[in-house]
N, C-alpha and C positions, 0 to 999 in steps of 0.2 A: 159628667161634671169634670172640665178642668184645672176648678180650682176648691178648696175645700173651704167653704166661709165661716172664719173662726175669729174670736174678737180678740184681740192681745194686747193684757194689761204691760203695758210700758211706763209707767212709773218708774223714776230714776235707772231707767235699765239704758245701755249704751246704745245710741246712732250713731249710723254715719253716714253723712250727705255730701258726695264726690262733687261738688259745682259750687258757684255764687253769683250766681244771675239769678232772674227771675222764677226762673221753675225749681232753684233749689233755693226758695223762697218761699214759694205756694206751698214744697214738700216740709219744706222746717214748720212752716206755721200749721198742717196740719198736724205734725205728730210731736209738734209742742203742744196742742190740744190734750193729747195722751202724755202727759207731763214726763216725755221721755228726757233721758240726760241726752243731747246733742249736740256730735261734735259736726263742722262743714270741713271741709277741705278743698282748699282752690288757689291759684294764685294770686285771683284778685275778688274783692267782694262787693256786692252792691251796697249802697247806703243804708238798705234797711235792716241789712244782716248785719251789717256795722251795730248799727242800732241798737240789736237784740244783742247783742254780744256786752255794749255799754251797759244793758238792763241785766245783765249776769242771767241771763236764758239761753246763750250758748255759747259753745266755743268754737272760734275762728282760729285756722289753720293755714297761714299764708304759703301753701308751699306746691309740689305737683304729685300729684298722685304716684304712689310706691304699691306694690302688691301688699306689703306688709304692714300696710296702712288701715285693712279691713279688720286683723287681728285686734281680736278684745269686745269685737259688738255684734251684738246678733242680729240686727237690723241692718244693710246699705242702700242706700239708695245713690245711681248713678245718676247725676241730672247737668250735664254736660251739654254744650253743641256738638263734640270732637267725640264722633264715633269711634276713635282707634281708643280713647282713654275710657268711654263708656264699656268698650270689649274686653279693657282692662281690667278694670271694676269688674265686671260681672265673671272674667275666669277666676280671679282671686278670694272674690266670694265662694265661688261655687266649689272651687280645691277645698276651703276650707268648712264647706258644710254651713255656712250662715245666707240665712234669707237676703236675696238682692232682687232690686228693682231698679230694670235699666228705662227712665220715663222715656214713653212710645217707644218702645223696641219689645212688644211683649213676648216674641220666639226668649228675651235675656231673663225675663222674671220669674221668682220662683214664689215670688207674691206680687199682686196688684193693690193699686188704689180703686174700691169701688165708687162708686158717684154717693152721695150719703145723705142720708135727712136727719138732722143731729134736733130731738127733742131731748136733749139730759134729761134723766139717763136711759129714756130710751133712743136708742141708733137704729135707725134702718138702712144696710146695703146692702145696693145694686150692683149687678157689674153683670158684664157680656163677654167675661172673660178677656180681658182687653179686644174683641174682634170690634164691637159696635159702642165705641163709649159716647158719639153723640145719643146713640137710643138710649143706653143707661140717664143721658142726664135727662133725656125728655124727662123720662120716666119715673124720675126721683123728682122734678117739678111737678108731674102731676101730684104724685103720692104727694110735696108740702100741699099741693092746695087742701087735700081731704083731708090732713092730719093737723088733728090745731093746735095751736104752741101751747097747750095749758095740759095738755098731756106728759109732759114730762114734771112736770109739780104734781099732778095726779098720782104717777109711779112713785116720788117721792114719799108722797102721803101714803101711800098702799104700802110701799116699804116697811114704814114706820110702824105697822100693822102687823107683819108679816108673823113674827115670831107669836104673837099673842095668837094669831088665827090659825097657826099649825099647833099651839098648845091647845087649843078650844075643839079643832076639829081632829081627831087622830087619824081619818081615812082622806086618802089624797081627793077622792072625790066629794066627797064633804066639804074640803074647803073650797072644790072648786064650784061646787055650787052657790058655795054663802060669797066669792068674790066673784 
């Protein structure tokens, strides 16, 4: 196993997204999903990151990438066309001991994006270790077609449950029998 699959509550916890094109677009809007606090950085930005910046969901950094730039967040994401400033990003991360991902250059990341079937609050990820991420996404299309959207209000409602059924049953197989 390459990589270790572990889910990371980012709530107001610092990002930082090296680009302003469309792929540090795709990346913002993913882990705006995980209500991270995120910063972009880039010279120039697209209209949509504009956008979210007007909607006070992120903040835009009109400027070019510094090494000193990664200091303060424990998430980076490199998502650049300009390989020399993605190599940038990823040593300055990596001196500093914080998680980087340089998008498509997976020898740079020390985390990936896996392909995901998002039922809140149940998540399932895939991933091929960045080697085969077409086969990740078949494979997470198939998985929506089996998995049906009412399953995450399910877990919701079982939630709701949770504590009274670990009070009712005292042995963990006990409750796993009664759920």
């Amino acid at each position: 196993m390459q990589y270790l699959p572990i889910f990371t509550k980012l709530d107001n916890k610092p990002v930082l997204i090296v680009g302003g094109g469309d792929v540090a677009l795709r990346k913002a809007t993913a882990v705006l999903k995980a209500r991270a606090k995120l910063t972009l950085i880039a010279p120039t930005f697209c209209d949509e990151l504009k956008a979210l910046e007007q909607e006070h969901k992120v903040t835009l950094v009109s400027d070019y990438f510094k090494a000193d730039d990664v200091t303060g967040f424990m998430l980076v994401i490199a998502a650049t066309d300009n390989d020399s400033v993605n190599a940038q990003v990823h040593d300055a991360a990596e001196q500093r001991n914080i998680f980087v991902n340089v998008v498509d250059d997976q020898p740079k990341c020390s985390f990936i994006f896996p392909s995901i079937v998002d039922r809140n609050p149940v998540t399932i990820a895939i991933s091929s270790a960045g080697t085969a991420p077409v086969l990740a996404r078949r494979l997470r299309e198939k998985l929506e077609t089996l998995i049906p959207h009412h399953i995450g209000p399910l877990a919701q409602l079982v939630g709701r449950f949770r504590n009274q059924v670990k009070a009712r049953f005292e042995h963990f197989a006990d409750r796993r029998q009664f759920w």
